[in-house]
C-alpha positions as CSV (number, residue, x, y, z in Angstrom):
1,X,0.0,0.0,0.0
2,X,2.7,2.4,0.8
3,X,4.2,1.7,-2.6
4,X,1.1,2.4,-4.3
5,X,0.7,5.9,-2.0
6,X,4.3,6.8,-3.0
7,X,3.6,6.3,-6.4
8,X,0.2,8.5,-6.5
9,X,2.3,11.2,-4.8
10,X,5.5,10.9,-7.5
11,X,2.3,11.5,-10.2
12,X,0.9,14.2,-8.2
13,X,4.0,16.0,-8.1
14,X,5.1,15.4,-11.5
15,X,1.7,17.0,-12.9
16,X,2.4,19.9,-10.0
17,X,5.6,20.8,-11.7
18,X,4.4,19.8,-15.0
19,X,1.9,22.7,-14.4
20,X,3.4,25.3,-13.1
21,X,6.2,24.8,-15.9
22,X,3.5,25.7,-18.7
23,X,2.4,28.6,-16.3
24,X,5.4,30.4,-17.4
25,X,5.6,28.8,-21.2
26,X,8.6,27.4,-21.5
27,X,8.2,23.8,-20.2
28,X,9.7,21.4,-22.5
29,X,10.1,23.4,-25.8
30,X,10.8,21.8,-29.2
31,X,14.0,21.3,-29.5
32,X,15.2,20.7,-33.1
33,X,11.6,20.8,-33.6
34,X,10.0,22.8,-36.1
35,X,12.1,25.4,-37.5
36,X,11.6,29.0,-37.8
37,X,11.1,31.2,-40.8
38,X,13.6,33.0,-42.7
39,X,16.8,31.5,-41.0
40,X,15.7,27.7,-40.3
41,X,16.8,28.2,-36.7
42,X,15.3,25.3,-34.1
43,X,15.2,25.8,-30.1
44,X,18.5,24.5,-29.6
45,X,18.6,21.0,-27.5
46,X,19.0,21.7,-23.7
47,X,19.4,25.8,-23.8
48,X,17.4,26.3,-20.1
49,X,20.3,24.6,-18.8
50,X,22.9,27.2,-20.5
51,X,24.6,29.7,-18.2
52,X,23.0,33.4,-18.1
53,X,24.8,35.8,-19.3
54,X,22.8,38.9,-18.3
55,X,19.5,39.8,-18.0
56,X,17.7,43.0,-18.6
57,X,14.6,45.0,-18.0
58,X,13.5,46.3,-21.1
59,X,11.0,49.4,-21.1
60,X,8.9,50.6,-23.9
61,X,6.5,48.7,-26.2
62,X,8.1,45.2,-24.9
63,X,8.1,45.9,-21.5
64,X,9.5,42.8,-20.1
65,X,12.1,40.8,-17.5
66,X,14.5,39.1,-20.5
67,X,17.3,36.3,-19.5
68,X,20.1,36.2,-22.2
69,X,21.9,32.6,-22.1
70,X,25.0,31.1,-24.1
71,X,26.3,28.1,-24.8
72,X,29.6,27.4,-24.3
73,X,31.2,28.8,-27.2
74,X,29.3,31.8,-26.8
75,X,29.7,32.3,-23.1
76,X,33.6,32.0,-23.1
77,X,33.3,34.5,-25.9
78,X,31.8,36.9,-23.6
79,X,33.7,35.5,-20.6
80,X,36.7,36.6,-22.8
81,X,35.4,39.6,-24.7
82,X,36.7,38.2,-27.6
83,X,35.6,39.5,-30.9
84,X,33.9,38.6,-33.6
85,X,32.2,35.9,-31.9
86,X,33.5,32.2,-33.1
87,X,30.8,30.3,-35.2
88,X,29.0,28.2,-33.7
89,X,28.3,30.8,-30.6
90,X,24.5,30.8,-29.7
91,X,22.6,32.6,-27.8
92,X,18.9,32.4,-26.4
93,X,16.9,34.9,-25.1
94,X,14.1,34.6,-23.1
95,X,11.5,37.2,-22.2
96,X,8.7,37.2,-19.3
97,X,6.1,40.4,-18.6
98,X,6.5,41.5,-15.2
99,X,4.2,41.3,-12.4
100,X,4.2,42.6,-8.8
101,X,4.8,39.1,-6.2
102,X,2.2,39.3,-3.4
103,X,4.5,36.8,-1.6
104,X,7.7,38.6,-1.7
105,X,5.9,42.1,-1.3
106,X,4.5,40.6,2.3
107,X,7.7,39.5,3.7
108,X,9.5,43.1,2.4
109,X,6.5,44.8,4.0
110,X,5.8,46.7,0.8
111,X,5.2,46.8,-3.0
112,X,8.9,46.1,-4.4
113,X,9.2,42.7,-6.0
114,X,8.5,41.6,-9.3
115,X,8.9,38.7,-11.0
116,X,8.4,36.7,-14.4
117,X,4.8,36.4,-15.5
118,X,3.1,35.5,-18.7
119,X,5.7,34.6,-21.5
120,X,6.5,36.7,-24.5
121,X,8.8,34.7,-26.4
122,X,12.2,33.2,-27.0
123,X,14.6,34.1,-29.7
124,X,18.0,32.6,-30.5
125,X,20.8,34.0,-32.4
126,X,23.5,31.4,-34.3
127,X,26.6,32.3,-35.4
128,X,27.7,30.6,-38.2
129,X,29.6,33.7,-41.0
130,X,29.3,31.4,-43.9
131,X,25.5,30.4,-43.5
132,X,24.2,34.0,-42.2
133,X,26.9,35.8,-44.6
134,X,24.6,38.7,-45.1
135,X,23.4,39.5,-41.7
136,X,26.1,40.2,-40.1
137,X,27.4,36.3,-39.7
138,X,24.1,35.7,-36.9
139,X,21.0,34.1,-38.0
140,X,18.0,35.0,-36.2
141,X,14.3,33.2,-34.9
142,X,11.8,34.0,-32.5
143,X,9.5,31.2,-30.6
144,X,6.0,32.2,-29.2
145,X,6.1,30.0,-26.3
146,X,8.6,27.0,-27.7
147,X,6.7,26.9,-31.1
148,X,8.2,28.9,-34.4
149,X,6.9,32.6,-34.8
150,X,5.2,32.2,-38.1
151,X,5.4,35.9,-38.8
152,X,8.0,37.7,-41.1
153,X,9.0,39.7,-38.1
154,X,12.2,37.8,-37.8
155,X,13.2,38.9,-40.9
156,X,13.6,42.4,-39.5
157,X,16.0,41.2,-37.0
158,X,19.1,42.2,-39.2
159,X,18.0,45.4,-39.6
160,X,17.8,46.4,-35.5
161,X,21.4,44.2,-34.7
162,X,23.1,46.3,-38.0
163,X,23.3,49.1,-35.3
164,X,25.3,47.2,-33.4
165,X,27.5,45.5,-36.1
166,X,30.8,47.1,-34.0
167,X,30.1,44.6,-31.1
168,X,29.7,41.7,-33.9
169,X,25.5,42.8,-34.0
170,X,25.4,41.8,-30.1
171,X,23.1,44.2,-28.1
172,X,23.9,42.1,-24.8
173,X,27.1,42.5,-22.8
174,X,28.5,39.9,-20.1
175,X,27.6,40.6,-16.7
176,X,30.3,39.9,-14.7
177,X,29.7,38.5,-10.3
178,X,29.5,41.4,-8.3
């Protein structure tokens, strides 16, 4: 009987997790699953459990909490600040709206915590400079939560990084430990 308990509450749990995962979108996304317009960019396998490179609060239209992540190649880029970037370098971007947490607020005594709420979307930038040649050597997608954008938004993304082209079309910068 106990067996039988412990497995109800492994389920229970699972579907708990499960749950609150798709609460904030981005539970088991698609990797090398469907591939986006314009670039033929996939979620790349495993990038929730790449290291963060810096996150951001970004005003305006977007309004939104955003994580940047790298893999390897493109985190000891950063790590390095070496320039251009080395193919292969990839980096995901995820982005959350913002809300006010009730629970953090009550233990701080007042309104002054916010955290990530309702997902926006994930993009990923690839560096490869012979497949991308003429955007910069980055190729660009967008995921609305872990499925391809279908829009022809992404193909604007050159356009926006081009500003940046003397930090290799990179808007984000390494935060280093305080």
């Amino acid at each position: 009987m106990k067996l039988v308990n412990i497995a109800v509450l492994a389920l229970v749990i699972a579907g708990v997790l499960a749950t609150a995962s798709l609460c904030i979108g981005y539970a088991s996304p698609q990797a090398g699953g469907i591939a986006s317009p314009v670039y033929g960019i996939t979620l790349p396998a495993g990038f929730r459990d790449w290291k963060v490179i810096s996150v951001a609060h970004e005003a305006g239209k977007n309004d939104d909490l955003r994580v940047l992540l790298g893999n390897d190649i493109a985190l000891k880029a950063f790590r390095d600040a070496k320039l251009p970037y080395p193919d292969g370098a990839i980096i995901a971007r995820m982005a959350w709206r913002y809300t006010p947490s009730d629970v953090n607020d009550q233990s701080f005594g007042q309104r002054q915590s916010w955290v990530a709420g309702t997902p926006i979307n994930t993009q990923v930038d690839v560096k490869d400079s012979r497949k991308y040649a003429t955007t910069g050597g980055w190729g660009f997608a967008q995921f609305k939560p872990g499925k391809p954008d279908p829009t022809a938004a992404i193909a604007t993304c050159y356009a926006c990084h081009a500003k940046v082209a003397a930090d290799d079309f990179v808007f984000t910068h390494y935060a280093s430990t305080p």
